[in-house]
C-alpha positions in Angstrom: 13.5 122.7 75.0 10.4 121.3 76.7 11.4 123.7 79.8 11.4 126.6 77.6 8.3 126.0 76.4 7.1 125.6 79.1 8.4 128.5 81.3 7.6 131.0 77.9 3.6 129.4 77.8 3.3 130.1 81.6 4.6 133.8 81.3 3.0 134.7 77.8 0.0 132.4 76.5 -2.2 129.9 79.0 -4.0 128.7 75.9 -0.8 127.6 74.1 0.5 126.1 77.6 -2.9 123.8 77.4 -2.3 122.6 74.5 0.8 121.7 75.1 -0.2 119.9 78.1 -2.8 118.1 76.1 0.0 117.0 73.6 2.3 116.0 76.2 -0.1 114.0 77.6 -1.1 112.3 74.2 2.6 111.6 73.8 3.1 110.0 76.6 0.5 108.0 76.7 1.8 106.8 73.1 5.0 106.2 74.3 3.6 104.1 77.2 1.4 101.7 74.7 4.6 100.9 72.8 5.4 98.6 75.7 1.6 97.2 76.2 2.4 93.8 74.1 5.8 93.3 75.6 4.2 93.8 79.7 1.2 94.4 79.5 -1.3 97.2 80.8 0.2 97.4 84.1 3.4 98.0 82.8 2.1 100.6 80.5 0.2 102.8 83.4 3.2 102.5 85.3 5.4 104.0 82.5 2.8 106.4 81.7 2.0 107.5 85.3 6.6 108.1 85.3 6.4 109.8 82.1 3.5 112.6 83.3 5.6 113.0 87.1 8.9 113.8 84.3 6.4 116.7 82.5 4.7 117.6 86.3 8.6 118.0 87.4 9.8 119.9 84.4 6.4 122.4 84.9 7.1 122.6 88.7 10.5 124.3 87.6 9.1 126.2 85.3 6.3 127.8 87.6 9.0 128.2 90.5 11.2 130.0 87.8 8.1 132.6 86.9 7.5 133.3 90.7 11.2 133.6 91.3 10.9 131.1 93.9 14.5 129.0 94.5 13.2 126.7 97.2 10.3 125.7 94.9 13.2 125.3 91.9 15.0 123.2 94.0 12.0 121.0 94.9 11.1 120.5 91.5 14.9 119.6 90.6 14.3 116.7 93.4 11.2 115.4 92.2 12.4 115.2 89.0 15.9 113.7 89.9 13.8 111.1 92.0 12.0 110.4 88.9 14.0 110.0 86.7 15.7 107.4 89.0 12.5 105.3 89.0 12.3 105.3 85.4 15.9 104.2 85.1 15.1 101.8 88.1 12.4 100.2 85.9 14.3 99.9 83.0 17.1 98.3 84.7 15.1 95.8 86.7 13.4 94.9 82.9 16.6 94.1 81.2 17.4 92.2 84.1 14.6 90.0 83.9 15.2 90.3 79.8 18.8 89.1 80.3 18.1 86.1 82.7 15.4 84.8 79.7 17.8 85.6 77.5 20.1 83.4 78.9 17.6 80.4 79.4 17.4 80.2 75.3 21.0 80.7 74.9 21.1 76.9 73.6 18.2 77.5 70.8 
């Protein structure tokens, strides 16, 4: 859905496609503070930083799509493949560090 919204604001409305940048934004950087107490600012800019690549990838499409372009499709599908590996990356290395405290308190 965020695609299409994206690829119609681009064709139809540049004020609505602000916005919606603006709120994607916002959202992100909401999502990304959930995480603050549990790892800290770092952590949070780093998730934050992932989750605005995502929405930079999903507009790259959607640009390329308007302007017909293929080649710039396909970069935008790699950019946001590779991202979406770092995000899942992250996450994987964090329940692995979960896991091994995890397993320290096993005994409590």
């Amino acid at each position: 859905m965020d695609s299409q919204c994206c690829l119609d604001n681009t064709t139809n409305n540049r004020k609505a496609l602000d916005f919606a940048e603006k709120a994607v934004m916002a959202n992100a950087k909401q999502i990304a503070k959930v995480f603050t107490p549990f790892y800290g600012e770092a952590a949070t800019e780093q998730l934050y930083t992932l989750l605005v690549k995502h929405y930079d990838a999903i507009k790259a499409y959607s640009e390329a799509t308007v302007a017909g372009s293929k080649s710039r499709q396909d970069a935008a599908l790699a950019d946001y493949a590779s991202n979406t590996d770092e995000i899942a990356a992250r996450d994987i290395g964090r329940e692995q560090r979960i896991g091994a405290h995890r397993d320290e308190f096993s005994d409590i």
